[in-house]
Short mmCIF file of the C-alpha atoms (twelve columns), coordinates in Angstrom:
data_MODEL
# 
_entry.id   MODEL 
# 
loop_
_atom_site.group_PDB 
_atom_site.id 
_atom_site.type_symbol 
_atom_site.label_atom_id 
_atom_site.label_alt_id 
_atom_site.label_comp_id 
_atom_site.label_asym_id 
_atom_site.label_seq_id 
_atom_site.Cartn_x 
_atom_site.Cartn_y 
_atom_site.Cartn_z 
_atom_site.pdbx_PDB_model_num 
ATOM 1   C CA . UNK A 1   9.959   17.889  -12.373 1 
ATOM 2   C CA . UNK A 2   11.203  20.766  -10.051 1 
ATOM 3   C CA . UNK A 3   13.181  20.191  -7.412  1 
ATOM 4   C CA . UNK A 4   12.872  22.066  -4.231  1 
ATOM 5   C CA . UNK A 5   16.351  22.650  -3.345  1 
ATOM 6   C CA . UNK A 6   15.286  25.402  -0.988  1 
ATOM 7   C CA . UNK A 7   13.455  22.591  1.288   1 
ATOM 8   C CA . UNK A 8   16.678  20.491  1.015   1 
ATOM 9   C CA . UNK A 9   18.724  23.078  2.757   1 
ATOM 10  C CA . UNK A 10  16.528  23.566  5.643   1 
ATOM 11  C CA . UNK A 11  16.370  19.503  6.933   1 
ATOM 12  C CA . UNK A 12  20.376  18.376  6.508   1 
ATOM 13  C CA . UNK A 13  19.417  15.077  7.435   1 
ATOM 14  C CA . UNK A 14  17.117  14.676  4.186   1 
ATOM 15  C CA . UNK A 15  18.108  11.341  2.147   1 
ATOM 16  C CA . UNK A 16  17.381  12.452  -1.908  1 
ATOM 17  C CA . UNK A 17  18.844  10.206  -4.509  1 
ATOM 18  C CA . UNK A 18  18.808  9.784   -8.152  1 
ATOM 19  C CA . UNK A 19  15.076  11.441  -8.473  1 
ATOM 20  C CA . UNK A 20  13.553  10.488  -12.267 1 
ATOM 21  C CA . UNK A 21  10.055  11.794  -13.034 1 
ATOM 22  C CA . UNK A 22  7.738   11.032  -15.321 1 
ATOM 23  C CA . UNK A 23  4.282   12.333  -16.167 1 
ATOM 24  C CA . UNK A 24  1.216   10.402  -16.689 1 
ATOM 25  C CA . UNK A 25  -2.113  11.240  -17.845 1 
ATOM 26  C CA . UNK A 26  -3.843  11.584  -14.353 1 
ATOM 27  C CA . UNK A 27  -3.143  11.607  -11.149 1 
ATOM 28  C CA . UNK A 28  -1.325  8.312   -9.217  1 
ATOM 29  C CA . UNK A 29  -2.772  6.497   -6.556  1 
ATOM 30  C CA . UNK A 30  -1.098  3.383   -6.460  1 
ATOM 31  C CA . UNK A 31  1.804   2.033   -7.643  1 
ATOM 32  C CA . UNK A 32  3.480   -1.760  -7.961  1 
ATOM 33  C CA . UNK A 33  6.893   -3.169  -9.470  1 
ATOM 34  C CA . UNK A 34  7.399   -6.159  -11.214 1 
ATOM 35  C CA . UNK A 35  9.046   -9.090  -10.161 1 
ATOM 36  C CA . UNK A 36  11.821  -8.777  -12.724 1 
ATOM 37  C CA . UNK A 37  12.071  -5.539  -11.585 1 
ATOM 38  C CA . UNK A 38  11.585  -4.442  -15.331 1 
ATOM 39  C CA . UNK A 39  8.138   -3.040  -15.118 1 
ATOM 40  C CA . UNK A 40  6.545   -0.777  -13.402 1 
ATOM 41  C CA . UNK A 41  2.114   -0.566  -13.066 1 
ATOM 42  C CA . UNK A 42  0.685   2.740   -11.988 1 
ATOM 43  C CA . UNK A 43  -2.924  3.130   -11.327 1 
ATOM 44  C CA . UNK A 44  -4.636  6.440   -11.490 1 
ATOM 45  C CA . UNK A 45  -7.250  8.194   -9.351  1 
ATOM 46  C CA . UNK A 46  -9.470  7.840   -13.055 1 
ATOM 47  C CA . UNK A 47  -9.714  4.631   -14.436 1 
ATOM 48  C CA . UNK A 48  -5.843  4.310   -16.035 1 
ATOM 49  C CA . UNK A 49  -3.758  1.476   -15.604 1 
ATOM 50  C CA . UNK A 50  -0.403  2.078   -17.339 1 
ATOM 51  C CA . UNK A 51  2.580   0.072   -17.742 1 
ATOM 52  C CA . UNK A 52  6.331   1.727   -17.600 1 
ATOM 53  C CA . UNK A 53  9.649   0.984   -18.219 1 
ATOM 54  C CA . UNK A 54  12.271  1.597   -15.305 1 
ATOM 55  C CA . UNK A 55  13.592  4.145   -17.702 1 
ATOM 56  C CA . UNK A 56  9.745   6.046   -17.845 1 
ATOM 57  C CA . UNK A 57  8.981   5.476   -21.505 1 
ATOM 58  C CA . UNK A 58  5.562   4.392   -21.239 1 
ATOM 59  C CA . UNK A 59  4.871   0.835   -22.754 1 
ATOM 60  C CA . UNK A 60  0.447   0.387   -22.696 1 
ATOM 61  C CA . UNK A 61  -2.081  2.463   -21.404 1 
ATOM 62  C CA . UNK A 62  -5.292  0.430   -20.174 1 
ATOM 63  C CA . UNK A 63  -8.572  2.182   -19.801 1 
ATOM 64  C CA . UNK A 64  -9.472  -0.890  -17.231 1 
ATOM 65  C CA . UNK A 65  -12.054 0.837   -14.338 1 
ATOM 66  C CA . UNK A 66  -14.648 3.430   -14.015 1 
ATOM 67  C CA . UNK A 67  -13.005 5.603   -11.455 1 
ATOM 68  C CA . UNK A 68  -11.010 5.437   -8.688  1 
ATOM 69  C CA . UNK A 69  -8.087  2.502   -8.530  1 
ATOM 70  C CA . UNK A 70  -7.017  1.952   -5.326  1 
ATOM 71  C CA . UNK A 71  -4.824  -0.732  -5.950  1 
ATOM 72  C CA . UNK A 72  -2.155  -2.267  -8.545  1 
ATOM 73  C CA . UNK A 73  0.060   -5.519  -8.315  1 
ATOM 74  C CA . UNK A 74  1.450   -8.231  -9.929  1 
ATOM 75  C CA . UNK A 75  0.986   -11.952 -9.694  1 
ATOM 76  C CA . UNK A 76  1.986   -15.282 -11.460 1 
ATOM 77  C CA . UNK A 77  5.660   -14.405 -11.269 1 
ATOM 78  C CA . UNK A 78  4.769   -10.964 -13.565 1 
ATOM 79  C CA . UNK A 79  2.116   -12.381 -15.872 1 
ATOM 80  C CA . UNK A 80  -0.831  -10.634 -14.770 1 
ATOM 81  C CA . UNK A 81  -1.610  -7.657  -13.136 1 
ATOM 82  C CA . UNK A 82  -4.080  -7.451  -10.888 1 
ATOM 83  C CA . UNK A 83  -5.985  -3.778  -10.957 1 
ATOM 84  C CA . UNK A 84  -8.613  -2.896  -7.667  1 
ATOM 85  C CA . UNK A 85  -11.220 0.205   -7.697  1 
ATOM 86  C CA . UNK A 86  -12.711 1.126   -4.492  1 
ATOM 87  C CA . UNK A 87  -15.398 3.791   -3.942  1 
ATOM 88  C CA . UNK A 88  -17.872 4.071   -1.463  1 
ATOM 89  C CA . UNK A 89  -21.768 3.010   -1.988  1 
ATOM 90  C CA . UNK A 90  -21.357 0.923   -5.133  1 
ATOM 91  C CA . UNK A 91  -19.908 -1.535  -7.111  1 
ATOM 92  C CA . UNK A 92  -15.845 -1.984  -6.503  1 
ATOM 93  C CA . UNK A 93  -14.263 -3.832  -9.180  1 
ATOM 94  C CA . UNK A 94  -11.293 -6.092  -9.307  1 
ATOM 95  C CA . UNK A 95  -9.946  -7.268  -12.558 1 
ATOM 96  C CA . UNK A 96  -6.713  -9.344  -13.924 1 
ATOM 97  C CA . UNK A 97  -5.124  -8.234  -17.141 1 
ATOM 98  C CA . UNK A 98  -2.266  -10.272 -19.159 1 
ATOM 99  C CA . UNK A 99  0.860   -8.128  -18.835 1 
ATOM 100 C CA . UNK A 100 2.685   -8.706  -22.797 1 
ATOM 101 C CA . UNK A 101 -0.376  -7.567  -24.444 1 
ATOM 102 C CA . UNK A 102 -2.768  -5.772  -22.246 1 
ATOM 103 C CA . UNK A 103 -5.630  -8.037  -22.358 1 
ATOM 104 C CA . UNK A 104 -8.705  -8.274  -19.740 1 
ATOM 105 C CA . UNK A 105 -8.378  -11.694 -18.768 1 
ATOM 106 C CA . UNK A 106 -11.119 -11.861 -16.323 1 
ATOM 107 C CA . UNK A 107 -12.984 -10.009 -13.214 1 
ATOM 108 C CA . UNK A 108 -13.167 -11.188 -9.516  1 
ATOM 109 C CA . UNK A 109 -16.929 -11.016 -8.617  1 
ATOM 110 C CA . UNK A 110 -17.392 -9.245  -5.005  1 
ATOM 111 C CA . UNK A 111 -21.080 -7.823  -5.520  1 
ATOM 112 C CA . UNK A 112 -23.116 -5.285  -5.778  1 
ATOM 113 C CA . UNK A 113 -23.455 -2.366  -3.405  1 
ATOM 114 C CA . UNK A 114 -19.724 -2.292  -2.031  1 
ATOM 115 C CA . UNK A 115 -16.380 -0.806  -1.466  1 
ATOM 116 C CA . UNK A 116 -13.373 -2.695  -1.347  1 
ATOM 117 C CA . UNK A 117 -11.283 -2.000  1.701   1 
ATOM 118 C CA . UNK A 118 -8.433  -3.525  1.022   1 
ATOM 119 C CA . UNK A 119 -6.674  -6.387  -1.099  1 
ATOM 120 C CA . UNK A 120 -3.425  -8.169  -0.839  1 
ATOM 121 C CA . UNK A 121 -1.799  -11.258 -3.188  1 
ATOM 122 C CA . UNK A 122 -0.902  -13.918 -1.825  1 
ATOM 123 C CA . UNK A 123 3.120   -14.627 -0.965  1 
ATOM 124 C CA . UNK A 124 3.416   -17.073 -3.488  1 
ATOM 125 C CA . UNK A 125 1.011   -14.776 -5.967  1 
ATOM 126 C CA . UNK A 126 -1.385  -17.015 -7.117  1 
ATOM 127 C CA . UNK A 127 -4.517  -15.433 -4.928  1 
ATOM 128 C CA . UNK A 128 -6.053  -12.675 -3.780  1 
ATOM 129 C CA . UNK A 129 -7.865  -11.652 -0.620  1 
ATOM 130 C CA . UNK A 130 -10.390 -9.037  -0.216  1 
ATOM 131 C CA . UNK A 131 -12.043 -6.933  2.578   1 
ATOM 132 C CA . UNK A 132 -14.869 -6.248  1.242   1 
ATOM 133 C CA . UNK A 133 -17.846 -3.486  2.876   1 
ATOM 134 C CA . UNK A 134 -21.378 -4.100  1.306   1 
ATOM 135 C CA . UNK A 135 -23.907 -1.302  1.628   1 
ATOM 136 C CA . UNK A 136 -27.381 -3.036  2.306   1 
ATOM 137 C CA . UNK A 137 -30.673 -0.490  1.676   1 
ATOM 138 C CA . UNK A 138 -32.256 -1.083  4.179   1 
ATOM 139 C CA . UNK A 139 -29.446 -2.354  7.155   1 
ATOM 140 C CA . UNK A 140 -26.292 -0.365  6.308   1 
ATOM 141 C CA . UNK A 141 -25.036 -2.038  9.174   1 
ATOM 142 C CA . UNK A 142 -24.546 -5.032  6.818   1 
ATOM 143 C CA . UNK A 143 -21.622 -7.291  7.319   1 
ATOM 144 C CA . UNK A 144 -17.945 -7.230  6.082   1 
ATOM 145 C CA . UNK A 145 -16.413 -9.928  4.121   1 
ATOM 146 C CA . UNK A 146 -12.969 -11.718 3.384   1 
ATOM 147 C CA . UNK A 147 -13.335 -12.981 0.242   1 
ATOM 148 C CA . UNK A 148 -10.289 -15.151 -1.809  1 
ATOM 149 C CA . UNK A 149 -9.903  -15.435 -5.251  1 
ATOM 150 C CA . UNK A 150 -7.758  -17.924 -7.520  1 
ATOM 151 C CA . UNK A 151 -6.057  -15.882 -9.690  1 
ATOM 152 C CA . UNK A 152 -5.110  -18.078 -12.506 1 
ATOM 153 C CA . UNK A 153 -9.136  -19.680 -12.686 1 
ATOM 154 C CA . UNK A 154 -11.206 -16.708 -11.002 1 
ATOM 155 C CA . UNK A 155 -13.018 -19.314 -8.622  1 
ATOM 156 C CA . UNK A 156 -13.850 -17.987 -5.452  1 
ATOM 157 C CA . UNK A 157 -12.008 -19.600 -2.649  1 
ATOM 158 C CA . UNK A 158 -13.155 -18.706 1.245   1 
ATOM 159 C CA . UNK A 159 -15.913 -16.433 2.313   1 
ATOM 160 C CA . UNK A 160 -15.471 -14.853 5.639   1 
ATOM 161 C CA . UNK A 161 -18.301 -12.777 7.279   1 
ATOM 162 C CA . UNK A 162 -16.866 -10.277 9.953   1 
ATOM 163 C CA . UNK A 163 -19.727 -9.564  13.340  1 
ATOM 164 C CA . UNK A 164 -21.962 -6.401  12.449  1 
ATOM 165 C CA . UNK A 165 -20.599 -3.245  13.067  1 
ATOM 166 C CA . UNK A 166 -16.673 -4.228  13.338  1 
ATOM 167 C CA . UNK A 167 -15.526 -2.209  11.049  1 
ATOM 168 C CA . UNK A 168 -12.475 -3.649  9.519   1 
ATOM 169 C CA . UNK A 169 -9.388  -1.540  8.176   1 
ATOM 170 C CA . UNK A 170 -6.948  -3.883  6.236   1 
ATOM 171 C CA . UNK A 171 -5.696  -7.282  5.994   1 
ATOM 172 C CA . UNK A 172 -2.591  -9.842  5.152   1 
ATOM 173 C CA . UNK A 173 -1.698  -13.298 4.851   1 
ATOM 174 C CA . UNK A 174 0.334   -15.472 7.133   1 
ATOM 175 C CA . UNK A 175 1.107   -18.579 7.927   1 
ATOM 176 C CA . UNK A 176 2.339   -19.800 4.559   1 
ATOM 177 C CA . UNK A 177 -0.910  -18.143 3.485   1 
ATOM 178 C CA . UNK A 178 -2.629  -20.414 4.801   1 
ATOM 179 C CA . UNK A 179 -4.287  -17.824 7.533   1 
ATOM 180 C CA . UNK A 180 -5.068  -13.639 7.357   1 
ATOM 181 C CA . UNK A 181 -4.988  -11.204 9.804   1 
ATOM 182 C CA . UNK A 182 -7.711  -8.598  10.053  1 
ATOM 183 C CA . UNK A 183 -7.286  -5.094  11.535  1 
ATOM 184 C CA . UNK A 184 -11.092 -4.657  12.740  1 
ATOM 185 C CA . UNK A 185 -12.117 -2.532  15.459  1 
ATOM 186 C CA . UNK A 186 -12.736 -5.378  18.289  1 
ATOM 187 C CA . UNK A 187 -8.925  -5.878  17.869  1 
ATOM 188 C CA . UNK A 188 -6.881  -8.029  15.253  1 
ATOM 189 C CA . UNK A 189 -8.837  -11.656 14.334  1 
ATOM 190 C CA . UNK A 190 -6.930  -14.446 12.601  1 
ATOM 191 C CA . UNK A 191 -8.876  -16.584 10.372  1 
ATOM 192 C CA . UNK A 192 -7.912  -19.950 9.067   1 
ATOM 193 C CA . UNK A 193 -8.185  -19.781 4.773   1 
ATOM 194 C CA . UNK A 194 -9.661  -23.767 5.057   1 
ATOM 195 C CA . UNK A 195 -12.879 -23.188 6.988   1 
ATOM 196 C CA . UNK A 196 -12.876 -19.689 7.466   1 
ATOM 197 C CA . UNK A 197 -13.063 -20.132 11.553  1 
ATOM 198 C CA . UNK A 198 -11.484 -17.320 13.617  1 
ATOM 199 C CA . UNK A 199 -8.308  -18.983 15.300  1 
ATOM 200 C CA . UNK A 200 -7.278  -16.232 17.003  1 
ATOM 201 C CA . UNK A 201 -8.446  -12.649 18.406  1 
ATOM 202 C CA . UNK A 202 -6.538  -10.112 20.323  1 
ATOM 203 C CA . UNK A 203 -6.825  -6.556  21.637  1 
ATOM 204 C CA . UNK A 204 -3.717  -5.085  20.211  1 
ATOM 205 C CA . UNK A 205 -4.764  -1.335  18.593  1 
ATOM 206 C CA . UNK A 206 -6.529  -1.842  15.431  1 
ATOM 207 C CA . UNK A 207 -3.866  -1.079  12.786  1 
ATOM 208 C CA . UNK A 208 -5.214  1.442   9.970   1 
ATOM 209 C CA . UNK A 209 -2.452  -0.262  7.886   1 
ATOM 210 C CA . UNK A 210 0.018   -3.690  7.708   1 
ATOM 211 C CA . UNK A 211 2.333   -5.429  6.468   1 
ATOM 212 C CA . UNK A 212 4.078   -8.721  6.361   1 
ATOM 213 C CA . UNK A 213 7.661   -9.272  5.935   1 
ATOM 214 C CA . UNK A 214 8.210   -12.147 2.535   1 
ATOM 215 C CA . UNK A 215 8.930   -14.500 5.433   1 
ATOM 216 C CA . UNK A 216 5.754   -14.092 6.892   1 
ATOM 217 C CA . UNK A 217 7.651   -14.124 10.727  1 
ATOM 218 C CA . UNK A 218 7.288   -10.566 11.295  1 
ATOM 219 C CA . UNK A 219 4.051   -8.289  11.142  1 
ATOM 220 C CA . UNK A 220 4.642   -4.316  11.062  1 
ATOM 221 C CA . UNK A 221 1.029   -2.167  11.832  1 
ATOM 222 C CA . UNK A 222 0.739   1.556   11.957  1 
ATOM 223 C CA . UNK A 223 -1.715  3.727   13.647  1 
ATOM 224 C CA . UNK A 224 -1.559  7.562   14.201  1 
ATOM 225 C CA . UNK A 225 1.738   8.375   15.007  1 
ATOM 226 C CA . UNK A 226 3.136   4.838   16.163  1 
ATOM 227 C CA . UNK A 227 4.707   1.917   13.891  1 
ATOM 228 C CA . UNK A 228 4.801   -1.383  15.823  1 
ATOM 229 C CA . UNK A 229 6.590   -4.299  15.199  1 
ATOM 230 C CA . UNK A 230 5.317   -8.029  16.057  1 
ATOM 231 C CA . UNK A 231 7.354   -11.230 15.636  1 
ATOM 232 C CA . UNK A 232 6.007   -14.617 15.706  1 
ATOM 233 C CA . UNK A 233 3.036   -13.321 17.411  1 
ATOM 234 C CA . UNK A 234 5.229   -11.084 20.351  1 
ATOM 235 C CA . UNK A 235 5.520   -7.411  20.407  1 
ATOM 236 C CA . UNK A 236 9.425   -6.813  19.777  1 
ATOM 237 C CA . UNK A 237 9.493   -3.237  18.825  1 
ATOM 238 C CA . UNK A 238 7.512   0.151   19.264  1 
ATOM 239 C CA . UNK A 239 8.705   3.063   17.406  1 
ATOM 240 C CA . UNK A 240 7.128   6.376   17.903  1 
ATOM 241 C CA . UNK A 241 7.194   9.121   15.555  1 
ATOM 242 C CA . UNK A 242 8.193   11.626  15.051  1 
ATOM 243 C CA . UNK A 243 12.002  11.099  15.421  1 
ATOM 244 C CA . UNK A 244 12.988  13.807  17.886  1 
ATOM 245 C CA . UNK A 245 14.819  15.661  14.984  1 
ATOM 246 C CA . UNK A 246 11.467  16.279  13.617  1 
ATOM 247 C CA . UNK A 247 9.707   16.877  16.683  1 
ATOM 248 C CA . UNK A 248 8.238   20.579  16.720  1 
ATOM 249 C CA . UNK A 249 10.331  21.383  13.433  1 
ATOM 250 C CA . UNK A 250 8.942   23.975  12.017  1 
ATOM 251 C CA . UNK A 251 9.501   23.444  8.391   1 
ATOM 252 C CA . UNK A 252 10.419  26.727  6.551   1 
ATOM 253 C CA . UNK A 253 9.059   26.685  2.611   1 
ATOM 254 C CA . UNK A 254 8.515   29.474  -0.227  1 
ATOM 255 C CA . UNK A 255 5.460   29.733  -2.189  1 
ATOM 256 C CA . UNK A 256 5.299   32.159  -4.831  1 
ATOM 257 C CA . UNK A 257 8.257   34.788  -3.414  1 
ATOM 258 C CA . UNK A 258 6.155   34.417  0.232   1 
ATOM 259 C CA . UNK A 259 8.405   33.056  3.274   1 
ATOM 260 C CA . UNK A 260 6.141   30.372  5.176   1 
ATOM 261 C CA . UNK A 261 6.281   27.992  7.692   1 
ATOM 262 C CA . UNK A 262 4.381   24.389  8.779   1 
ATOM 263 C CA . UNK A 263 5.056   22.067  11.560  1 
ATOM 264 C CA . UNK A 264 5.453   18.957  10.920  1 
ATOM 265 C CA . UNK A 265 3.010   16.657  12.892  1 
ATOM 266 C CA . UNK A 266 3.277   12.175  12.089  1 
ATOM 267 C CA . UNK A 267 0.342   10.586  10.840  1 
ATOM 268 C CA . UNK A 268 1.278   7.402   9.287   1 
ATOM 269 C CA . UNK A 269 -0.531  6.082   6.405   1 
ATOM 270 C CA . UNK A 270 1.246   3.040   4.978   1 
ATOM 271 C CA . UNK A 271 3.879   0.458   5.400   1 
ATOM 272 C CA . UNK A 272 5.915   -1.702  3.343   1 
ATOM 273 C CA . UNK A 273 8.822   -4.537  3.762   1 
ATOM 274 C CA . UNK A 274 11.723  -4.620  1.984   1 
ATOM 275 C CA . UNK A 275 11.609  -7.645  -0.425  1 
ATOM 276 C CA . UNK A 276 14.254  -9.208  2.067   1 
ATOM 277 C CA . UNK A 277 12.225  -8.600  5.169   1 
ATOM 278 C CA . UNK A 278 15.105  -6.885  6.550   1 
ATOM 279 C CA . UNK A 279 14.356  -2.958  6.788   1 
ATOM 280 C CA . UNK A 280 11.296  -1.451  5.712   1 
ATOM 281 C CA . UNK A 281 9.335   2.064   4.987   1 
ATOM 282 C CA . UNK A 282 6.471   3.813   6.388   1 
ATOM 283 C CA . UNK A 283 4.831   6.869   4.581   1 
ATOM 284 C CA . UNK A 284 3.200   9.800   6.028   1 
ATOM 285 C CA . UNK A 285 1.695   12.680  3.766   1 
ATOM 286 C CA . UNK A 286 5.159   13.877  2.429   1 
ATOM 287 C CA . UNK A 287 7.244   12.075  4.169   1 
ATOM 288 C CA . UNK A 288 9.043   8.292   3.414   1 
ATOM 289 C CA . UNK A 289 10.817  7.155   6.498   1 
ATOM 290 C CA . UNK A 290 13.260  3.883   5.823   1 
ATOM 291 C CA . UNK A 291 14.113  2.046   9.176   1 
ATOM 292 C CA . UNK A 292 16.240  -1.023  9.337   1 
ATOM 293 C CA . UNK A 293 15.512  -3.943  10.861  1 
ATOM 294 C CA . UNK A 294 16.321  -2.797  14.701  1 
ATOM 295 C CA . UNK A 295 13.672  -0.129  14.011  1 
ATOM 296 C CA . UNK A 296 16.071  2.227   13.843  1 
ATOM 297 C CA . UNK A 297 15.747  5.161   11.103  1 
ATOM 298 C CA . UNK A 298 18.656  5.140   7.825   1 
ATOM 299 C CA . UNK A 299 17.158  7.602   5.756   1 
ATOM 300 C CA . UNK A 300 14.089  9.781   4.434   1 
ATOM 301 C CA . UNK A 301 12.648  11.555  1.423   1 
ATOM 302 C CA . UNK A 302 11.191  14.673  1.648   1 
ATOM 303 C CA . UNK A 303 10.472  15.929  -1.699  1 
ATOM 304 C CA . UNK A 304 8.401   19.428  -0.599  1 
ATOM 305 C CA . UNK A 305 5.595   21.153  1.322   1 
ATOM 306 C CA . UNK A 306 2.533   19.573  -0.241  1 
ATOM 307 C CA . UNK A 307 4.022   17.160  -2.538  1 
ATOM 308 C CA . UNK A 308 2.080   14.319  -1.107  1 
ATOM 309 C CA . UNK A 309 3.090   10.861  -1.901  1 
ATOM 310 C CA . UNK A 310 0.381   8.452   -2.648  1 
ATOM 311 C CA . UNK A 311 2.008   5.658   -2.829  1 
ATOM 312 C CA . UNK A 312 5.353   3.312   -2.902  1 
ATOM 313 C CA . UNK A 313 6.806   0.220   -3.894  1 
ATOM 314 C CA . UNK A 314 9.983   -1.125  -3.463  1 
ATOM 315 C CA . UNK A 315 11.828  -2.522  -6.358  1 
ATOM 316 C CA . UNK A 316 12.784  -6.587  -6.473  1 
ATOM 317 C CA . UNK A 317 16.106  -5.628  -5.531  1 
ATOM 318 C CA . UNK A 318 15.497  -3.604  -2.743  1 
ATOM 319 C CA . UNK A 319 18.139  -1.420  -4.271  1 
ATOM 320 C CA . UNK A 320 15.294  1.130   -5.238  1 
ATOM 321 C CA . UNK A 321 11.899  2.761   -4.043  1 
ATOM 322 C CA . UNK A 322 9.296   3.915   -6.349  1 
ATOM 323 C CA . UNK A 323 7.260   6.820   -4.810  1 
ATOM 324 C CA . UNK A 324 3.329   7.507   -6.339  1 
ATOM 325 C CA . UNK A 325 3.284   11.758  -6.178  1 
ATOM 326 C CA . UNK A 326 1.335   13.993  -8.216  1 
ATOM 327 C CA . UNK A 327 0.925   12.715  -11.686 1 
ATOM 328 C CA . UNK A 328 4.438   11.442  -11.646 1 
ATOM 329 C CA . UNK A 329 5.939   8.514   -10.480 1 
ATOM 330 C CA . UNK A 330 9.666   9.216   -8.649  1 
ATOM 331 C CA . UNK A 331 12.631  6.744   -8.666  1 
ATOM 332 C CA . UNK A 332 14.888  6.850   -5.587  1 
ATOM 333 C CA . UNK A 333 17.696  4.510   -4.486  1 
ATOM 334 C CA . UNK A 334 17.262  3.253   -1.174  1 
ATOM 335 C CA . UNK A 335 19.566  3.916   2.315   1 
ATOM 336 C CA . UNK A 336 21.942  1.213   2.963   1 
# 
């Protein structure tokens, strides 16, 4: 993959480390690492699930959805690999596959006439739990739903129905997942995983995106421009972006001989916890940010003007990130 050592020259604050790339057959949307850190899943914005090694030799190629995947990730300590497709106005699919041989073991049943919003595994990975839109024909103001899954069995666990018209964005789990937190608009609801009764509601900024740290003691959202950080329920930390170095930069980039320039404006799109809760990265188009755990910034990637990156994953280890962009999928070792 090119590099764009022209872009590196203009930000001397960039953080670019041992970049590998490797093409796949479409483009990447999502991206997961196993939990022996020996495997990597990438899904694609077509149908393909594939498996890599850390080196990029591919290992199995699994023609598992009919379009989009929004999501991969891997339960029952690396076993099975849980694949997601989301489009709007019909029939999302989630499926588990066995990981040594490629195998569909079964399919989560959400429904007809939906879109999957979001889905997130369980802490100790043995469920799943959906946000789920369904499209009625005549009443598209139909409900959302939280739906959990056992993995292992494919029974359906809880089924949460969220009031008409509050649209929700994403969800995690909490409380030794025995709780999630939704990001609807009304605010952020808490619902027990027992009886499905809301325990909780607040008016905090719905959150477009979140995540929890393996603890499950601290909650980081993201909307627009802002990352916030909540522990054991308090607001502790606010960061606002961007960072004052990027602040009106305007970024100077060549395409095809022709001198150009973009400034760079923050819209924050995802977030993610370092497997040891203690620093963590948020993504915005082509930009990965790395903060520790005072909120304070320890390094970025920047890989070029329109190389978007999809998606990201850290590795077991922390030791390593690996970035979703184009149809490649980067390796990058992570600011200490």
């Amino acid at each position: 993959m090119k590099r764009s050592w022209y872009l590196f020259a203009c930000l001397s604050f960039l953080f670019v480390l041992d970049v590998q790339a490797q093409e796949s057959d479409q483009t990447v949307t999502t991206i997961a690492w196993s939990p022996d850190g020996k495997t990597i899943a990438t899904g694609s914005v077509e149908k393909l699930v594939c498996l890599w090694d850390t080196a990029g030799k591919k290992l199995r190629t699994i023609d598992a959805h009919k379009k989009y995947l929004s999501k991969v990730a891997f339960a029952l300590d690396g076993k099975v690999l849980i694949s997601a497709s989301s489009y709007i106005s019909n029939a999302s699919e989630i499926f588990a596959w066995s990981v040594p041989d490629g195998k569909k073991l079964r399919a989560f049943p959400l429904g007809d006439n939906c879109s999957l919003t979001d889905m997130k595994i369980s802490r100790d990975g043995k469920s799943i739990a959906c946000l789920v839109r369904y499209w009625g024909q005549l009443d598209p103001r139909t409900p959302e739903k939280v739906l959990t899954f056992d993995i292992e069995t494919g029974k359906q666990g809880i089924s949460i129905s969220l009031e008409i018209g509050d649209y929700a964005h994403c969800l995690v789990f909490t409380l030794n997942d025995q709780q999630v937190i939704v990001s609807a608009e009304k605010g952020m609801l808490f619902y027990g995983l027992q009886d499905g009764k809301m325990t909780r509601e607040t008016r905090r900024p719905s959150p477009i995106a979140m995540d929890m740290s393996a603890d499950q003691k601290c909650l980081a959202t993201i909307l627009g421009g802002t990352l916030r950080l909540y522990k054991d329920g308090a607001g502790v930390k606010e960061v606002k972006f961007p960072y004052r170095e990027m602040d009106g930069t305007e970024l100077q980039y060549t395409v095809g001989g022709e001198s150009r320039s973009k400034k760079l404006e923050p819209w924050l799109m995802k977030v993610r916890f370092a497997p040891d809760g203690k620093s963590l990265a948020v993504k915005e188009r082509e930009l990965l940010i790395f903060l520790g755990e005072d909120g304070k910034k320890i390094g970025q990637v920047f890989l070029g003007y329109e190389k978007y990156i999809n998606d990201f994953a850290f590795s077991p280890d922390g030791k390593k990130v690996a970035l979703a962009i184009g149809k490649s999928f980067l390796l990058h070792e992570v600011p200490k």
